[in-house]
Z-matrix of the N, CA and C atoms (Angstrom, degrees):
N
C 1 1.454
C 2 1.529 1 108.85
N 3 1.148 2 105.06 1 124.87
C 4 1.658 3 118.09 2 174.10
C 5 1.542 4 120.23 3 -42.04
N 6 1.225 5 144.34 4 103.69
C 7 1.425 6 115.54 5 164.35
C 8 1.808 7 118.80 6 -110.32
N 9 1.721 8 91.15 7 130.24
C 10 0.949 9 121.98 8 -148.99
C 11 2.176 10 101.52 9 -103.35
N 12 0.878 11 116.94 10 112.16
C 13 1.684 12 127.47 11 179.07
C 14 1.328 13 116.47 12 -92.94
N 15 1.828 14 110.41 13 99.88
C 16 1.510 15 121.65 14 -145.48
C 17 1.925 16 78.68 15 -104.97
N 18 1.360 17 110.75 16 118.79
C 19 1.649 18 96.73 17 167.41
C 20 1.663 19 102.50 18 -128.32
N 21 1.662 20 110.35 19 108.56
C 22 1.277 21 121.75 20 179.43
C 23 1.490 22 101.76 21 -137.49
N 24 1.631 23 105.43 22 135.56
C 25 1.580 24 103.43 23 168.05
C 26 1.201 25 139.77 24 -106.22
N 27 1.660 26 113.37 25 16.46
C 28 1.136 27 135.80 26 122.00
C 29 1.352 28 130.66 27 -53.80
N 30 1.207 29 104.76 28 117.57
C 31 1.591 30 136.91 29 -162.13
C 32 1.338 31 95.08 30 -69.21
N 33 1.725 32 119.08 31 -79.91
C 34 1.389 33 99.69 32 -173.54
C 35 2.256 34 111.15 33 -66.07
N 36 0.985 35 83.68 34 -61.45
C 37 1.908 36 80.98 35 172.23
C 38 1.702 37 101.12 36 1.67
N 39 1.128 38 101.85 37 -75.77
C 40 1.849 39 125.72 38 -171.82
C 41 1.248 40 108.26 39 -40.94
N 42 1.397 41 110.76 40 -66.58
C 43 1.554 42 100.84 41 -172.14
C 44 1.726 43 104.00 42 -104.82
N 45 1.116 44 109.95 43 31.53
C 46 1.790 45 109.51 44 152.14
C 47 1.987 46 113.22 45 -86.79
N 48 1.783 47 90.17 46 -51.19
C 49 1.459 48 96.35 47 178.71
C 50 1.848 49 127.13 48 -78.40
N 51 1.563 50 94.87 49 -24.30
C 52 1.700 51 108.23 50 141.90
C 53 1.410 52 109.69 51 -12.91
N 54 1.596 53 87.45 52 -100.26
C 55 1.344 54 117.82 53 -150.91
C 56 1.795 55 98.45 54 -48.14
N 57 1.411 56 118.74 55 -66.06
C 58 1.286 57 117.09 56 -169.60
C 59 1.526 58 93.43 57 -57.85
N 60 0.932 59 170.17 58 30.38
C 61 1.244 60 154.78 59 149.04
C 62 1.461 61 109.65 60 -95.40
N 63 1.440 62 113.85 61 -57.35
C 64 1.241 63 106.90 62 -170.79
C 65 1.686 64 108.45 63 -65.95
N 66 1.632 65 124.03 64 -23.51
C 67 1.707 66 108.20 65 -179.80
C 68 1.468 67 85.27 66 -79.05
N 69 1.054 68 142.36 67 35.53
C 70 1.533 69 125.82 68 152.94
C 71 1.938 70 115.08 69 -124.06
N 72 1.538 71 94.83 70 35.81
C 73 1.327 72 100.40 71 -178.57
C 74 1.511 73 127.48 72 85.89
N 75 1.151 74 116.14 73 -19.83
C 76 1.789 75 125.24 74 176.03
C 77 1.094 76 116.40 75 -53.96
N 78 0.953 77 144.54 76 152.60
C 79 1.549 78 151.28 77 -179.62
C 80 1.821 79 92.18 78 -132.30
N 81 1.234 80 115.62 79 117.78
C 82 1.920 81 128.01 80 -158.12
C 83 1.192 82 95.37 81 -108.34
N 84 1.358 83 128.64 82 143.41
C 85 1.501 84 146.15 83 135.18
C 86 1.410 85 112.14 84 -97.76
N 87 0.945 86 127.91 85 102.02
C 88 2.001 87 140.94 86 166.01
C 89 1.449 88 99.26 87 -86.35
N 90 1.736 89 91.13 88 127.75
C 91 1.602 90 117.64 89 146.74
C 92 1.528 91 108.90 90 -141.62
N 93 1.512 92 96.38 91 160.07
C 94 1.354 93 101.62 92 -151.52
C 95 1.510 94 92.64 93 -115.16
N 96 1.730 95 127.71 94 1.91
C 97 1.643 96 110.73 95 164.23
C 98 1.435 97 99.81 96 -143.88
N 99 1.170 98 136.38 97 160.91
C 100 1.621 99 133.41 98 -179.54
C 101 1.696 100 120.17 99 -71.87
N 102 1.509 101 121.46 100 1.51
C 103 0.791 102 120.28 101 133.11
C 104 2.140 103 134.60 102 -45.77
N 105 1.425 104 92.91 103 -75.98
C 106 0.984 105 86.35 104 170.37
C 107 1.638 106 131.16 105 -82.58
N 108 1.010 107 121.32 106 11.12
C 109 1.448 108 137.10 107 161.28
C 110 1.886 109 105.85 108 -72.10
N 111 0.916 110 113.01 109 -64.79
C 112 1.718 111 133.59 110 155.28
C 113 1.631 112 105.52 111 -4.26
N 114 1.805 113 92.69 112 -89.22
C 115 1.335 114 106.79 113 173.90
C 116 1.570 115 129.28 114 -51.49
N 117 1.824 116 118.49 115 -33.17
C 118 1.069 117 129.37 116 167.99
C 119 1.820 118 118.43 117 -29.56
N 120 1.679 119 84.19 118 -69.82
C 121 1.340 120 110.11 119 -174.71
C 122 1.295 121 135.77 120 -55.31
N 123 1.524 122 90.14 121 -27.28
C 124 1.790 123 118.14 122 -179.59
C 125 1.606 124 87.52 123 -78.74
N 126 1.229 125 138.98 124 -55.89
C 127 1.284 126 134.35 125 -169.59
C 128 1.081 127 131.72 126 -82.89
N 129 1.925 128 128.12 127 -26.43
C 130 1.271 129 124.25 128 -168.28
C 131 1.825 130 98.27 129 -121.91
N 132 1.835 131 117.97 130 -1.28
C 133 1.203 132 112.18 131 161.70
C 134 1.824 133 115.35 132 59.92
N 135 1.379 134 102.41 133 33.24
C 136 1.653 135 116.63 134 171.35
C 137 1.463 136 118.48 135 -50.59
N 138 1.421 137 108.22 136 104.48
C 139 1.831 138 116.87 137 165.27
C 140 1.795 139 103.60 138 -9.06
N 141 1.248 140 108.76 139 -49.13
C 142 2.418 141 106.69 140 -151.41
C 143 1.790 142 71.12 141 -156.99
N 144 1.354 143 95.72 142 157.92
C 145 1.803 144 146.25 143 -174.31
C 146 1.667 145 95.21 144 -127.63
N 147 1.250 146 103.21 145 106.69
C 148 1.440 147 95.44 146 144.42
C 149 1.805 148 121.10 147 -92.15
N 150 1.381 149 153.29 148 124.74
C 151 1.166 150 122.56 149 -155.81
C 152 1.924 151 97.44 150 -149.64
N 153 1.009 152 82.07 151 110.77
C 154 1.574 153 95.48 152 174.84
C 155 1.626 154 118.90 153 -69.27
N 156 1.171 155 122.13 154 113.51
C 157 1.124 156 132.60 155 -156.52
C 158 1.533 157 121.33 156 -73.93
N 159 1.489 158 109.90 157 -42.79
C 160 1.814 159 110.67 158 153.00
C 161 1.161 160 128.89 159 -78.04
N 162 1.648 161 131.26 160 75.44
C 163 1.478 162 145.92 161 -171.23
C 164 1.336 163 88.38 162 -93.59
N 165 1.567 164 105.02 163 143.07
C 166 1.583 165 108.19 164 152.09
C 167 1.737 166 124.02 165 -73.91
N 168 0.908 167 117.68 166 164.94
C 169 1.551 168 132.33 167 -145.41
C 170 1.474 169 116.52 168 16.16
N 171 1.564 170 114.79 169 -57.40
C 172 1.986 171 83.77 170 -169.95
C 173 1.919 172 84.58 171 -106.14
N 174 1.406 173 102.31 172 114.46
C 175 1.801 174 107.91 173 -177.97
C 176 1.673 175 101.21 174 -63.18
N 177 1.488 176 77.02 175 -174.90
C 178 1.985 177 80.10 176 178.30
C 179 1.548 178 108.22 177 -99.92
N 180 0.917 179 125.87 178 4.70
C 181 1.194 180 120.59 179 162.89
C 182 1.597 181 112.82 180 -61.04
N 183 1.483 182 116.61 181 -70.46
C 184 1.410 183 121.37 182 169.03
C 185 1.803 184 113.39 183 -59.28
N 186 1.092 185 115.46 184 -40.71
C 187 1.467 186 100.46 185 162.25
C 188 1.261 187 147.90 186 -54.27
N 189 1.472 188 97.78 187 -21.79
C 190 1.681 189 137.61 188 168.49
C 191 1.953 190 103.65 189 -58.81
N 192 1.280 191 96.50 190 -55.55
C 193 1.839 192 107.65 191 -166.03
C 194 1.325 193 111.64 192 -80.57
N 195 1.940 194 111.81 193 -20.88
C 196 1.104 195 105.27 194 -172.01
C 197 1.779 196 102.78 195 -106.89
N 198 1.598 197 114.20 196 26.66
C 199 1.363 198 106.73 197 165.59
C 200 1.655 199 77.64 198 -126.18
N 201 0.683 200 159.86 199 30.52
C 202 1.687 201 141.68 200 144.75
C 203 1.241 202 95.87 201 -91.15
N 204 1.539 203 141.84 202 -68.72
C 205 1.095 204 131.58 203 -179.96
C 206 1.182 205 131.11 204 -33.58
N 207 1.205 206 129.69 205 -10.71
C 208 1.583 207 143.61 206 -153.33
C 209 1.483 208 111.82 207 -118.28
N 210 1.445 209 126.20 208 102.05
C 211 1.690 210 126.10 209 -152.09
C 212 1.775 211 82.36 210 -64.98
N 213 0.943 212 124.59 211 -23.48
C 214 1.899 213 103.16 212 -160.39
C 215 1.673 214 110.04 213 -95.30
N 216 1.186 215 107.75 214 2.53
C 217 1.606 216 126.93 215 -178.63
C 218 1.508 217 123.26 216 -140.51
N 219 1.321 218 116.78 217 -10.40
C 220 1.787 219 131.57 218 179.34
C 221 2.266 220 92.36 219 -59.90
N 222 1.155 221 122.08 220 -54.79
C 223 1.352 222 92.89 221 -169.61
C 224 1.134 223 115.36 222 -98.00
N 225 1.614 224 145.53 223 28.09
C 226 1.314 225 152.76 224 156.96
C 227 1.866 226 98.19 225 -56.76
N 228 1.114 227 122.56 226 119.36
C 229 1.657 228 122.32 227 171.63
C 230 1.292 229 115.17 228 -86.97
N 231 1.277 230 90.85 229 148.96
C 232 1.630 231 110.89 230 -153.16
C 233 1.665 232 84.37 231 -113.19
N 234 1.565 233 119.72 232 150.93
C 235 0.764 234 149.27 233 96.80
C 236 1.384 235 159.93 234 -23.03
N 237 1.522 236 132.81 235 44.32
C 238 1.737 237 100.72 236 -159.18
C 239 1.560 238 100.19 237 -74.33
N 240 1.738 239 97.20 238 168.38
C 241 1.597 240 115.96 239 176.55
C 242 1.569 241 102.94 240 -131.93
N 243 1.415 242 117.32 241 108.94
C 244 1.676 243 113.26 242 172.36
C 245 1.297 244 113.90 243 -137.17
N 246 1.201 245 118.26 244 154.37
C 247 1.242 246 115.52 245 169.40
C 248 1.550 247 114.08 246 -81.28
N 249 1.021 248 128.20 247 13.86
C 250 1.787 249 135.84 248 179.19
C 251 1.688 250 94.45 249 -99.03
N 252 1.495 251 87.21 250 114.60
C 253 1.647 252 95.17 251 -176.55
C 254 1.595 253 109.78 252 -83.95
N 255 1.647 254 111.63 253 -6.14
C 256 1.851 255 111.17 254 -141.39
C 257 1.723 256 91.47 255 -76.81
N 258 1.600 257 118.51 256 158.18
C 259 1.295 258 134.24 257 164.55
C 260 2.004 259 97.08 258 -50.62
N 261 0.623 260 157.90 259 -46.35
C 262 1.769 261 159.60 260 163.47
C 263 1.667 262 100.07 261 -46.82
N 264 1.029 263 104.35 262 -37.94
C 265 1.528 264 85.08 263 -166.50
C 266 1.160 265 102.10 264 -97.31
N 267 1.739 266 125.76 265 1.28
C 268 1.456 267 111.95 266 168.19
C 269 1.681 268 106.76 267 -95.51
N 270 1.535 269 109.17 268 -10.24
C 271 1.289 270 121.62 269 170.41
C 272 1.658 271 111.54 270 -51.34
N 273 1.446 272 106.95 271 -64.83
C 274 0.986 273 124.25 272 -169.87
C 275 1.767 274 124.25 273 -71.80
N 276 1.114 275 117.15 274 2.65
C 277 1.162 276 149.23 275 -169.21
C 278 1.592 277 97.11 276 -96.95
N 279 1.131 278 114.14 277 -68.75
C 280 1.810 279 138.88 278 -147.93
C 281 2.099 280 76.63 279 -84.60
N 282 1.469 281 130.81 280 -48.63
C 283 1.043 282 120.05 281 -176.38
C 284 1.632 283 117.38 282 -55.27
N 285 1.161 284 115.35 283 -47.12
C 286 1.489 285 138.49 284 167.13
C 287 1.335 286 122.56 285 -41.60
N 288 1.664 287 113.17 286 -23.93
C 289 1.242 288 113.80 287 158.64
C 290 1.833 289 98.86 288 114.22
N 291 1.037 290 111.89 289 27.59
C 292 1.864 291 118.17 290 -153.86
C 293 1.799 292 85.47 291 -117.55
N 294 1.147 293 121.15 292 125.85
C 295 1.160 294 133.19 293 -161.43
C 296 2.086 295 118.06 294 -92.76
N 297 1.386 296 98.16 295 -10.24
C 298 1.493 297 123.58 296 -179.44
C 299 1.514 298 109.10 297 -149.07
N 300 1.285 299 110.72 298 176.44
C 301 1.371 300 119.17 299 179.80
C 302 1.564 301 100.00 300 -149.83
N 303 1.915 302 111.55 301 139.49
C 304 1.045 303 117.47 302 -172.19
C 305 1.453 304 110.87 303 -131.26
N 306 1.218 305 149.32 304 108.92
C 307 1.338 306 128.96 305 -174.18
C 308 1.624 307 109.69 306 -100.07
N 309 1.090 308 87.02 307 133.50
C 310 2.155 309 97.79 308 170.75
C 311 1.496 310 119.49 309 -88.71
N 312 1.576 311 108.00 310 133.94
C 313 1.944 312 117.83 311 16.74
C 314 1.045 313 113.79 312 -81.21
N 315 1.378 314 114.38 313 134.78
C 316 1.150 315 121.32 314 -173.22
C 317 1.738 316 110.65 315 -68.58
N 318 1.636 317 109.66 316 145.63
C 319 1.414 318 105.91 317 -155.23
C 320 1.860 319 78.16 318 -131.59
N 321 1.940 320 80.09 319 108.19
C 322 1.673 321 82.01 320 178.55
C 323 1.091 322 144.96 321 -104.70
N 324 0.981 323 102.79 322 42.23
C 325 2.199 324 124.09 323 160.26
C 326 1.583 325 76.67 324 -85.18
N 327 1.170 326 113.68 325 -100.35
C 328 1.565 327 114.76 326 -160.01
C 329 1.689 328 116.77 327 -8.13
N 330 1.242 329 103.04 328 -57.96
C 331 1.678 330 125.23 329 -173.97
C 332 1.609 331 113.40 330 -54.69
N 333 1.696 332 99.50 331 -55.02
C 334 1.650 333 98.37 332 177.35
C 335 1.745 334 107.72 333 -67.53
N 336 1.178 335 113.47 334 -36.73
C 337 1.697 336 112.55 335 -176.14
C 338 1.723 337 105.00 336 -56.43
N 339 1.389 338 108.16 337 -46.85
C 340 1.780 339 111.31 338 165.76
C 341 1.318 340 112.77 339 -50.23
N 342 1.209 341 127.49 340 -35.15
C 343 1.692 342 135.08 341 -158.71
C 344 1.864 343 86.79 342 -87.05
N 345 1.342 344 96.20 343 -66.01
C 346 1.619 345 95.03 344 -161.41
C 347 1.639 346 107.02 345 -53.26
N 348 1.293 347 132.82 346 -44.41
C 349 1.313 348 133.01 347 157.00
C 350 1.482 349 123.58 348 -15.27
N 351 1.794 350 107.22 349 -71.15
C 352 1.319 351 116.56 350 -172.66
C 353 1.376 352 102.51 351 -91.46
N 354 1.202 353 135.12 352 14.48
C 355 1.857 354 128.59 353 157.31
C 356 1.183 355 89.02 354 -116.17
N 357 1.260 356 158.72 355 21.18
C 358 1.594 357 140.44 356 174.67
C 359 1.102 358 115.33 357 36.18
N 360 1.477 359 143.14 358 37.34
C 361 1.123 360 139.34 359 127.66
C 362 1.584 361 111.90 360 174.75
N 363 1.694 362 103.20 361 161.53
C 364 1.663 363 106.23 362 -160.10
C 365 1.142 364 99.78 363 -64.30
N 366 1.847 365 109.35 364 166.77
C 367 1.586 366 108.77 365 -163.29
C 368 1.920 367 105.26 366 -82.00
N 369 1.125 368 103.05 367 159.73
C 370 1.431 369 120.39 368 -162.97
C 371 1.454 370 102.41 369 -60.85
């Protein structure tokens, strides 16, 4: 089973895209700011990041650079999730070190086809 590191600080957001994930086989780690999304990752070593990019205090932008930078977390694939639809903000995303781009609401055929891509195959 895939485990998958959902970091949104939206409450419902979180456990809407939760829930549909896990009846599709995921096994989820939730954090609710890129701090602790950060630390998650450093510790429980999640297959894919989903990572919402407007976190309060450390956003996912910088949370993004500071798990690429990091030899024990740089090739876990990232995900971003934003509500900024513009060609720049998927620029700026993919610069950050975020390996896909997702815009909200998230529309999830699109999302799992991104997931199944960067894990090489649907979850078990």
């Amino acid at each position: 089973m895939k485990k998958i590191l959902l970091v949104e600080d939206n409450e419902m957001n979180r456990d809407m895209l939760a829930r549909r994930l896990q009846k599709r086989g995921f096994n989820l780690l939730l954090a609710e700011d890129g701090l602790i999304g950060v630390n998650l990752a450093q510790t429980q070593q999640p297959d894919l990041i989903l990572m919402d990019m407007s976190l309060p205090g450390l956003d996912g932008w910088e949370a993004s650079r500071l798990l690429k930078s990091d030899p024990a977390t740089a090739d876990i694939p990232i995900i971003a999730l934003t509500a900024h639809a513009m060609a720049e903000d998927r620029e700026k995303a993919l610069g950050a070190g975020c390996n896909e781009f997702e815009t909200k609401p998230v529309d999830l055929t699109s999302l799992l086809a991104k997931m199944e891509t960067l894990l090489g195959k649907p979850p078990a």
